[in-house]
C-alpha positions as semicolon CSV with decimal commas, in nm:
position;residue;x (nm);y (nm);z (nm)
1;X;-1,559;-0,871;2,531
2;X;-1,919;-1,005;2,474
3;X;-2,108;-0,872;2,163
4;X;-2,462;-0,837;2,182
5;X;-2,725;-0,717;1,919
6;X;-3,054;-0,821;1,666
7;X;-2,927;-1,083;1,418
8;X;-2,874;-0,879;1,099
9;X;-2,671;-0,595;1,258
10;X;-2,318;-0,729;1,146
11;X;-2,186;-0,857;1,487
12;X;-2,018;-1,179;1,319
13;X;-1,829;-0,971;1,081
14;X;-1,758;-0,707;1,374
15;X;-1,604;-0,969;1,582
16;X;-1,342;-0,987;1,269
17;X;-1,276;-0,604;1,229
18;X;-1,262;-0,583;1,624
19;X;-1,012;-0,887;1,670
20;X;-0,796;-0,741;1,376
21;X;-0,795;-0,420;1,530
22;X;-0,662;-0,562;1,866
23;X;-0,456;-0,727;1,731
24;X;-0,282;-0,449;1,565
25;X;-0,279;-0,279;1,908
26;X;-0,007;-0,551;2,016
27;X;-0,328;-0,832;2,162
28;X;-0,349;-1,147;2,126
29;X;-0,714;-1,187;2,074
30;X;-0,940;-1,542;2,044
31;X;-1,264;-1,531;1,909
32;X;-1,524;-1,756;2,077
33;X;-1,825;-1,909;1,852
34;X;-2,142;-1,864;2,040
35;X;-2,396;-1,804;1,763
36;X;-2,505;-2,199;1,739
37;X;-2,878;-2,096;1,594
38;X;-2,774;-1,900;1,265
39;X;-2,709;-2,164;0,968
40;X;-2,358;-2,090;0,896
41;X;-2,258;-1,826;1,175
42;X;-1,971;-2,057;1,292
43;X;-1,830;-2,104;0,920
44;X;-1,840;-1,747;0,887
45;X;-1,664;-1,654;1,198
46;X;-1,406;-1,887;1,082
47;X;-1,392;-1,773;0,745
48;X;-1,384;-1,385;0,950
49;X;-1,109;-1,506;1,192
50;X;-0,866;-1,635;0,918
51;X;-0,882;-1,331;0,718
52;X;-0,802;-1,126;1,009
53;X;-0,517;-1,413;1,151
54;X;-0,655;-1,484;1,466
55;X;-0,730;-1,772;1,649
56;X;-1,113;-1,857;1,626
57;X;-1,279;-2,127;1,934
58;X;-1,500;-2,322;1,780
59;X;-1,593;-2,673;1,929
60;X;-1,986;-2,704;1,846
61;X;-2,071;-2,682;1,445
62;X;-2,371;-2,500;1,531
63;X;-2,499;-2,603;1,205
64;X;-2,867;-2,739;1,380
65;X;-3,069;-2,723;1,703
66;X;-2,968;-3,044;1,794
67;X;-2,614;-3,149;1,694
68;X;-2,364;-3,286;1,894
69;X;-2,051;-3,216;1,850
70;X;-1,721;-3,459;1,938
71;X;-1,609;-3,325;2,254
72;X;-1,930;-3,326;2,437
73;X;-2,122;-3,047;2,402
74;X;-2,484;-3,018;2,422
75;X;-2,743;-2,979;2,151
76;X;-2,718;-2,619;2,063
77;X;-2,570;-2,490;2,452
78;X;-2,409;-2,156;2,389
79;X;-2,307;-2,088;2,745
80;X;-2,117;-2,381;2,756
81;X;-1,898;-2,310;2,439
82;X;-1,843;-1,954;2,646
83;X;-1,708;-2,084;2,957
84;X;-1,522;-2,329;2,764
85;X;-1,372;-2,001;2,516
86;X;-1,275;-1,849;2,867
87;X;-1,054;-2,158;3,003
88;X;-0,873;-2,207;2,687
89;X;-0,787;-1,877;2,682
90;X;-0,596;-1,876;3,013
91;X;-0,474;-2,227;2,900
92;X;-0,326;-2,058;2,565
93;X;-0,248;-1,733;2,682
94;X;-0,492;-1,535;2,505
95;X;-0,530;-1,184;2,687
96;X;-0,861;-1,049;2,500
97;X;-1,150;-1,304;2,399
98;X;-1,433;-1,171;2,212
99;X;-1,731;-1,371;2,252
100;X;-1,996;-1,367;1,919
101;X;-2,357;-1,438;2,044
102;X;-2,660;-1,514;1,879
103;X;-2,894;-1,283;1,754
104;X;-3,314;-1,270;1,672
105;X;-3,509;-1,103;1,433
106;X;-3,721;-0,901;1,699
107;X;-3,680;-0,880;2,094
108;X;-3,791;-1,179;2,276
109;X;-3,731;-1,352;2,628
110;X;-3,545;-1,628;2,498
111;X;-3,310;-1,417;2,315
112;X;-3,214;-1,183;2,662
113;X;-3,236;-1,509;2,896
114;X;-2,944;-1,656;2,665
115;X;-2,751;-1,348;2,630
116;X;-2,789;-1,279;3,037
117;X;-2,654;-1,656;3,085
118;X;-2,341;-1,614;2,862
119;X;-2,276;-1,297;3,048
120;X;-2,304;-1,472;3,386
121;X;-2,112;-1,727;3,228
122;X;-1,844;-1,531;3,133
123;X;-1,830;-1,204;3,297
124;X;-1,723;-1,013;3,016
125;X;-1,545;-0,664;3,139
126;X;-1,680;-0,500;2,820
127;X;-2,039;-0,608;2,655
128;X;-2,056;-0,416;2,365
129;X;-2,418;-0,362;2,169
130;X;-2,400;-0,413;1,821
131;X;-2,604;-0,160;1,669
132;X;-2,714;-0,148;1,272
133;X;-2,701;0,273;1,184
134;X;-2,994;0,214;0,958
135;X;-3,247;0,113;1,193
136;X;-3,345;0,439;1,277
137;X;-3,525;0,576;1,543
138;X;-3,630;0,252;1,645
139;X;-3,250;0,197;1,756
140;X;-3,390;0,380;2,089
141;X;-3,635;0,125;2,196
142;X;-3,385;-0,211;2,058
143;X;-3,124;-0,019;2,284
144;X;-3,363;0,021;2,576
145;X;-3,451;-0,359;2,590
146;X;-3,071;-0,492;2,564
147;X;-3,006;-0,205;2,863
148;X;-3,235;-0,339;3,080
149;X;-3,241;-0,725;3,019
150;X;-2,821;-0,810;2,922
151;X;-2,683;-0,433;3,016
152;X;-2,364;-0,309;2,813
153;X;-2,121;-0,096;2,883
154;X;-2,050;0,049;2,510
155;X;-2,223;0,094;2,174
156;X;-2,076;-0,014;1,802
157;X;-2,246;0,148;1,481
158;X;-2,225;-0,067;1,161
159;X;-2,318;0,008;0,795
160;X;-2,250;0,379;0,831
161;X;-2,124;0,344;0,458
162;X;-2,483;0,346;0,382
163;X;-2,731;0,665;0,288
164;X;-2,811;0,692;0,674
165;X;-2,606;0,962;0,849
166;X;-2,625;0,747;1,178
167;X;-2,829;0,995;1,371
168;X;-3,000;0,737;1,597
169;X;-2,634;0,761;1,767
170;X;-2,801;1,103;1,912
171;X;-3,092;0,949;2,042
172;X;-2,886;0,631;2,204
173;X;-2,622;0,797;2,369
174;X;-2,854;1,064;2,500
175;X;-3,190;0,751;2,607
176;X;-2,914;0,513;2,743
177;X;-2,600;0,709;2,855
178;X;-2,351;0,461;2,734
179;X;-2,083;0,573;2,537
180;X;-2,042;0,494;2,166
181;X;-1,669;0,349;2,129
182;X;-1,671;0,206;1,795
183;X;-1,785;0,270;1,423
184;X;-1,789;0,018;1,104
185;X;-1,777;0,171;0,782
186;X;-1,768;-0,087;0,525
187;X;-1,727;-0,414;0,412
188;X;-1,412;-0,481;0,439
189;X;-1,207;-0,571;0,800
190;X;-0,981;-0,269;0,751
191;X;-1,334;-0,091;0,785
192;X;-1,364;-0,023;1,146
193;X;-1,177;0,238;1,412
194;X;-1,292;0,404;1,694
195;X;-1,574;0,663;1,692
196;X;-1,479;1,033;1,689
197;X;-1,825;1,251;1,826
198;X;-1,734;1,538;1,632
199;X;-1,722;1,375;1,269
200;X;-2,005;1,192;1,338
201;X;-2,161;1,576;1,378
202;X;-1,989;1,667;1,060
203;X;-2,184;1,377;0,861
204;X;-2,554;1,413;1,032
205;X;-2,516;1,793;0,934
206;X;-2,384;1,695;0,599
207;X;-2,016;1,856;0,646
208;X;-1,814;1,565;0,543
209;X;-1,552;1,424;0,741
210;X;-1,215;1,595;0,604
211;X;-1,022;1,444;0,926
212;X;-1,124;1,110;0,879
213;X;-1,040;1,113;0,486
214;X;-0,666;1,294;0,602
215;X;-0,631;0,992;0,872
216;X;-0,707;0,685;0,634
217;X;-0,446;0,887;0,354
218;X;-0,181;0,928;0,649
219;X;-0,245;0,551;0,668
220;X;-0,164;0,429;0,292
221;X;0,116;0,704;0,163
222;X;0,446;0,640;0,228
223;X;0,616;0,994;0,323
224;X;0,880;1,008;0,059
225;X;0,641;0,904;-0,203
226;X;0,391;1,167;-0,147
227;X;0,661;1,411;-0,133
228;X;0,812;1,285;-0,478
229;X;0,518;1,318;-0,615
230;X;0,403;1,677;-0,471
231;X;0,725;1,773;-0,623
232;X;0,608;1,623;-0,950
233;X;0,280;1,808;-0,979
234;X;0,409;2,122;-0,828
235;X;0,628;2,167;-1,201
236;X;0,447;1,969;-1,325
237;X;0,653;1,666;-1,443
238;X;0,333;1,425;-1,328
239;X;0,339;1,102;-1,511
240;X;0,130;0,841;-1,596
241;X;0,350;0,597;-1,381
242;X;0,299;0,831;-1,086
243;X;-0,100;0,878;-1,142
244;X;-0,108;0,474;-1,142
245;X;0,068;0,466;-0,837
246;X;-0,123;0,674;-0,696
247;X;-0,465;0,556;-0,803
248;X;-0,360;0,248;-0,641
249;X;-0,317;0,416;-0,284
250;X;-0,627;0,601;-0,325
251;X;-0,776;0,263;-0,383
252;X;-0,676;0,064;-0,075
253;X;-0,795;0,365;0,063
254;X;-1,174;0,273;0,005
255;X;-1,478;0,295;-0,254
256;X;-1,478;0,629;-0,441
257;X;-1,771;0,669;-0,333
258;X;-1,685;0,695;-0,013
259;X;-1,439;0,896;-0,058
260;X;-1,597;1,165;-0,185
261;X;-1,860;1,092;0,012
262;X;-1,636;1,278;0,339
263;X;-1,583;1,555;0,133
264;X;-1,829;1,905;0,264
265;X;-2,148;1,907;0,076
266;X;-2,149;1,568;0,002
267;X;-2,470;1,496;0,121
268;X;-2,626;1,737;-0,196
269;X;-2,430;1,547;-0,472
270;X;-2,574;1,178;-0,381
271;X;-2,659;1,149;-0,732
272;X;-2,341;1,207;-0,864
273;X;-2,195;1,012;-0,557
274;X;-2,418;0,720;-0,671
275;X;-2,288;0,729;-1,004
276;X;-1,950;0,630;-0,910
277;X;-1,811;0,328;-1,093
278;X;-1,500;0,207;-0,966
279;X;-1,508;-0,041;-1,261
280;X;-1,396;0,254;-1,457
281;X;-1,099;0,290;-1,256
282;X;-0,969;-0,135;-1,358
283;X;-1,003;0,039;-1,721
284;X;-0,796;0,294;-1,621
285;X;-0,482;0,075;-1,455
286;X;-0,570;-0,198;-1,776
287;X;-0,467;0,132;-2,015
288;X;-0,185;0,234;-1,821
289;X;-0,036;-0,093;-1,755
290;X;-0,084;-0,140;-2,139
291;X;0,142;0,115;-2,254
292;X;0,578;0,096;-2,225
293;X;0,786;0,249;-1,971
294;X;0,862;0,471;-2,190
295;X;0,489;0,571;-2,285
296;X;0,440;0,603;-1,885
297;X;0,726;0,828;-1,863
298;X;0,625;1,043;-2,212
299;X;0,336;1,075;-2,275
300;X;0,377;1,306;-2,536
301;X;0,534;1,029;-2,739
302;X;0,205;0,843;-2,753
303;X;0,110;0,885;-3,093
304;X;-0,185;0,771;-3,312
305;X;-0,065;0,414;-3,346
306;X;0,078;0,335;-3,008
307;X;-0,270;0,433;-2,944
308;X;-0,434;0,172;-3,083
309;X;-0,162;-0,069;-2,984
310;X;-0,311;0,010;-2,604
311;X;-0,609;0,001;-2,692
312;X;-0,615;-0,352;-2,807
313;X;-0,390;-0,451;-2,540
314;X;-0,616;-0,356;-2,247
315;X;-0,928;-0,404;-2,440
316;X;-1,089;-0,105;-2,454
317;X;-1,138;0,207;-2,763
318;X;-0,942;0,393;-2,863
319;X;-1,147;0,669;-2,765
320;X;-1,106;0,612;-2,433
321;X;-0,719;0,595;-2,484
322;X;-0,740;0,928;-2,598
323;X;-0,999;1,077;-2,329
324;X;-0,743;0,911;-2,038
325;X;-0,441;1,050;-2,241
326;X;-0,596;1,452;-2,325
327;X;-0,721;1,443;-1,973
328;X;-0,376;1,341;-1,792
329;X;-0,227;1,670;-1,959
330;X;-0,485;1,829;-1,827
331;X;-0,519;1,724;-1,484
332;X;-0,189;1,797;-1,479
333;X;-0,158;2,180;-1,562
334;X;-0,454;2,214;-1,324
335;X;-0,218;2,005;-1,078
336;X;0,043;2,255;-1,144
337;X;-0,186;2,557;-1,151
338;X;-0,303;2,450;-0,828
339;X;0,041;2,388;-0,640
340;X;0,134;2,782;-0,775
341;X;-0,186;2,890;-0,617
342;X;-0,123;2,757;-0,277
343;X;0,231;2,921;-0,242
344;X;0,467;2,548;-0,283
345;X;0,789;2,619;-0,360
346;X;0,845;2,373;-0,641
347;X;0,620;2,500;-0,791
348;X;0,704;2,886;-0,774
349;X;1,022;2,744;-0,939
350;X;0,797;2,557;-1,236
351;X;0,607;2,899;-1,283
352;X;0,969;3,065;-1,319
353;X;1,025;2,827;-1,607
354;X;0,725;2,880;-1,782
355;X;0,780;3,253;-1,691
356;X;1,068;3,256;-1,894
357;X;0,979;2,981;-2,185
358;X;0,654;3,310;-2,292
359;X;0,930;3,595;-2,287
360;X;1,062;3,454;-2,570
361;X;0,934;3,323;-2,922
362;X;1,176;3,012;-2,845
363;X;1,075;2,903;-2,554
364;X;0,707;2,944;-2,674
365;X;0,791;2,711;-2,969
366;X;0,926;2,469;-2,709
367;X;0,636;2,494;-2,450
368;X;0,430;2,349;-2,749
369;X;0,627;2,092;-2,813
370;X;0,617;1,953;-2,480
371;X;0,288;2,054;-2,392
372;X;0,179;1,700;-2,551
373;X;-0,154;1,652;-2,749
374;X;-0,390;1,940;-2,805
375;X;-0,702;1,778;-2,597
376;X;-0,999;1,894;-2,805
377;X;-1,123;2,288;-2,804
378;X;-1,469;2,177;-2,691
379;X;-1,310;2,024;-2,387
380;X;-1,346;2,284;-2,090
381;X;-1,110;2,162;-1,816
382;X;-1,325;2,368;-1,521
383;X;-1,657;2,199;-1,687
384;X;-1,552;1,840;-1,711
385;X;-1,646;1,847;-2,053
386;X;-1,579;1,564;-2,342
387;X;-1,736;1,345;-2,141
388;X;-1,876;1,212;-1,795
389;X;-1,662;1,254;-1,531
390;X;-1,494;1,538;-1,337
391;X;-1,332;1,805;-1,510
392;X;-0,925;1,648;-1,601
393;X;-1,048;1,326;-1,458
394;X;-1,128;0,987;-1,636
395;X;-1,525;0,968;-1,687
396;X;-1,697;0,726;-1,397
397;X;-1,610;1,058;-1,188
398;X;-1,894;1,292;-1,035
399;X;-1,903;1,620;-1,218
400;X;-1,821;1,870;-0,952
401;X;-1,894;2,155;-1,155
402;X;-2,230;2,049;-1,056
403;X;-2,152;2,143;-0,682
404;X;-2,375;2,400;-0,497
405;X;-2,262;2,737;-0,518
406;X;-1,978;2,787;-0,175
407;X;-1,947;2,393;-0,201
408;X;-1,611;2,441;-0,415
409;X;-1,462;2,594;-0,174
410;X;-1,239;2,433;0,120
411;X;-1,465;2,442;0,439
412;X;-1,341;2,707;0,792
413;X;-1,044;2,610;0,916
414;X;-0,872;2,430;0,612
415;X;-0,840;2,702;0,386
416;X;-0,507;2,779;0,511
417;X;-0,402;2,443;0,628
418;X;-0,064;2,360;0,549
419;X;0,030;2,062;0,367
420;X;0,351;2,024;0,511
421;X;0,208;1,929;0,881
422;X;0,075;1,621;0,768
423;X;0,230;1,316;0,929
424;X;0,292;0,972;0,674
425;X;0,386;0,650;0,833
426;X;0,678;0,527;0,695
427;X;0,715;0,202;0,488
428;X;0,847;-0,120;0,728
């Protein structure tokens, strides 16, 4: 596999997230240094191919025009560190090799001559175009010139985390007819999978991308867990052990941001999108972890001095103790609330309970008492009020009271989707 592109459009880190991903199809992939003009493009591949525990070729230091490296090599000869990629990859018993090439700042001869000459070199059975989602329209022409001077046989978007919607994917898979087979949307190696048509639709027209979001949650809850925890907010016996550990699986999940970026009507919130501190979320866990098992497990029990005991154990206010704290309880009767509303039957049973607690002046004395503390009158759980933040959230949150009017709601199609159908991996 060959990678071809403009220098800036991500293909060293690609070459990473691709090899990773191979790898975790059952390959055995080796990546092959070829970019000997960008200071530091061999460290980096290095750096990539450790992270992602493959095996990374890498004979010439490519560090100037003219080094030469121990084995022989010449000054700066690309083609030759690709041929020699290919042999020790039969030698070793490598079955994919991804090849990283050299890039330019603008289209030039010299730049398609040495791309052409690896290919020739190598004859790669997939030459994949590296393609930066925020170029714009200009994609077309970039596209056009790599078509018709290297050729390649399948297109990979990168930055797509970005304010671009990637609609330049259109316009290149409609100018040069090759298909788009991969999409990078972040940073991090995990970041990468292989490009669905349809949610890319969904995110130019500013529908989200609900499938994606289910997908990469399929990917980091463990089945019994999630079901544990339904159960838990259902009758609402949520607590704050169970919201850290799953804060922490929402987090390997992504950015916020992002997050909520694949939710419908996104697109119309970007300023409450952009406001998204996931800093907030370290003062969060540094709160929780602060507080006993016990506290975790009752949080009614938490009390005006164990307050302040958390509060200068994680280093933050008190106030924020208590906005994390009055929020939880209510996050959690919304939880609840929620769970009744869509029909789950632990939670028909919690309504039963609570049912019964109001018929009588007992149980209503009792329902107080466990309710927890009062969170303040002037805080309006369906307003997100007391604070920034959504409503029974911790502040750093978007306010999605803010929404659009029919933005609230889930979009065709979901409405009546059932829970139950969803599919978690299993812990190994």
């Amino acid at each position: 596999i060959m990678l071809a592109g403009l220098q800036g459009a991500g293909k060293t880190t690609l070459a990473g997230k691709l090899a990773k991903w191979l790898k975790g199809q059952g390959h055995t992939p080796l990546l092959v240094a070829c970019d000997l003009q960008r200071p530091g493009a061999v460290t980096q591949l290095k750096v990539v191919g450790e992270r992602a525990g493959v095996t990374v070729f890498a004979p010439h230091p490519g560090t100037a025009a003219d080094a030469v490296d121990a084995d022989g090599f010449g000054p700066g000869d690309p083609v030759a560190v690709a041929a020699a990629g290919l042999a020790e990859a039969k030698t070793k018993h490598f079955d994919v090799v991804v090849v990283d090439t050299a890039g330019r700042l603008g289209i030039d001869d010299v730049l398609m001559a040495q791309a052409a000459a690896i290919r020739d070199s190598v004859h790669p059975d997939e030459t994949l175009f590296v393609l930066d989602a925020m170029t714009g329209q200009d994609a077309v022409a970039t596209a056009e010139a790599f078509g018709t001077g290297v050729g390649f046989t399948g297109v990979v978007l990168t930055k797509l985390d970005g304010d671009a919607r990637g609609g330049a994917a259109l316009s290149v898979r409609e100018v040069t007819g090759v298909p788009i087979l991969f999409a990078s949307t972040g940073e991090k190696l995990e970041d990468f999978d292989v490009f669905h048509p349809d949610r890319m639709a969904s995110r130019i027209l500013g529908m989200g991308d609900v499938l994606s979001l289910i997908e990469q949650a399929e990917q980091v809850f463990d089945a019994q867990q999630a079901e544990e925890a339904a159960a838990k907010i259902g009758s609402g016996e949520l607590t704050l052990e169970d919201f850290l550990e799953q804060m922490l699986a929402i987090r390997k999940m992504g950015p916020i941001g992002n997050l909520l970026g694949m939710l419908p009507g996104a697109g119309q919130m970007k300023d409450a999108l952009a406001a998204v501190d996931d800093k907030h979320l370290d003062r969060v866990q540094a709160i929780i972890r602060g507080m006993t098992p016990e506290e975790r497990a009752e949080p009614k029990i938490i009390n005006a001095s164990r307050r302040l005991r958390i509060a200068n154990g994680s280093g933050v206010s008190v106030s924020e103790v208590n906005q994390l704290v009055d929020r939880f309880f209510e996050a959690r009767k919304m939880m609840s609330q929620m769970a009744g509303a869509m029909g789950m039957p632990f939670a028909r049973r919690s309504s039963k309970r609570t049912a019964k607690g109001k018929n009588s002046k007992k149980g209503k004395k009792g329902a107080q008492r466990r309710g927890g503390p009062t969170p303040p009158k002037a805080l309006n759980p369906l307003l997100g009020g007391g604070g920034p933040g959504m409503a029974g959230m911790p502040g750093g949150f978007p306010d999605l009271s803010q929404m659009p009017e029919g933005l609230n709601e889930l979009p065709p199609g979901l409405a009546d989707f059932d829970l139950s159908k969803l599919k978690f991996p299993g812990k190994h």
